[in-house]
C-alpha positions in Angstrom: 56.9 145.6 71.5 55.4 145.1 68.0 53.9 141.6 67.4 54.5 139.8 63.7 52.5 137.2 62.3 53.9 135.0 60.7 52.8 132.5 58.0 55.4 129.8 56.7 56.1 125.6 56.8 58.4 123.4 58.0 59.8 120.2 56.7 62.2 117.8 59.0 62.4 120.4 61.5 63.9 123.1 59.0 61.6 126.2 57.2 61.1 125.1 53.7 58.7 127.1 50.9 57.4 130.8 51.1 57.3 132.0 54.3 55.9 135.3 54.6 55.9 138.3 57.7 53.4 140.5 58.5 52.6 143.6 60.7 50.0 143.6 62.8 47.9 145.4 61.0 48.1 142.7 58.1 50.6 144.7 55.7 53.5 142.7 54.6 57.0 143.0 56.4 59.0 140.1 55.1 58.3 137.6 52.6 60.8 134.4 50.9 61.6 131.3 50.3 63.4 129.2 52.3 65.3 125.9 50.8 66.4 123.1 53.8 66.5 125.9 56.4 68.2 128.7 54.2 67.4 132.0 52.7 67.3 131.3 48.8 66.2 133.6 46.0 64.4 137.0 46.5 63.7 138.1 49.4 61.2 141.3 49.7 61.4 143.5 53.1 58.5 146.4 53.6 58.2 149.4 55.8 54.9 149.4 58.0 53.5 151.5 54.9 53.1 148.9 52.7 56.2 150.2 50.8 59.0 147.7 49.5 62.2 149.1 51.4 64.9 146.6 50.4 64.8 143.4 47.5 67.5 141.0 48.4 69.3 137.6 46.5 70.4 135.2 48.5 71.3 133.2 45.5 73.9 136.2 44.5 74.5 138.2 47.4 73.3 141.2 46.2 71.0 143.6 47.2 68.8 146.2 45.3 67.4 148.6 48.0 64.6 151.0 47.2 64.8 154.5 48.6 61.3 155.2 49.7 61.7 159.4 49.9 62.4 159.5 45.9 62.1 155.7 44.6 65.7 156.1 43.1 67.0 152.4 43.0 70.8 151.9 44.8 73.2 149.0 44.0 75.0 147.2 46.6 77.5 144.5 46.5 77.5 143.0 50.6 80.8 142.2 51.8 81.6 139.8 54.6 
């Protein structure tokens, strides 16, 4: 089981600002911003390398994910 830590505030009970993931060795795994409990704006998700694997909007439901073996850049549209 991997531990996280895991850095972020609450307000009335609900995650509110930057909250921010990490491995256990201290490199980032997750980092956002959270608005009255939701997932707003860019969020940025990293492999255990340090490397940014995946930059989503929450404000536009796209995503732009980042292909670590040749750093080409893929489009995708998420459907329900």
């Amino acid at each position: 089981m991997v531990k996280l830590n895991l850095e972020g505030n609450f307000v009335n009970d609900l995650p509110e600002g930057l909250w921010l993931w990490k491995y256990p060795d201290g490199k980032k795994k997750e980092e956002g911003i959270f608005t009255k409990g939701k997932r707003t704006g860019v969020w940025n998700f990293y492999d255990d390398a340090g490397n940014m694997t995946l930059e989503k909007n929450y404000d536009i439901e796209d995503t732009l994910q980042v292909d670590a073996d040749d750093s080409k850049f893929l489009d995708k549209k998420l459907r329900p």
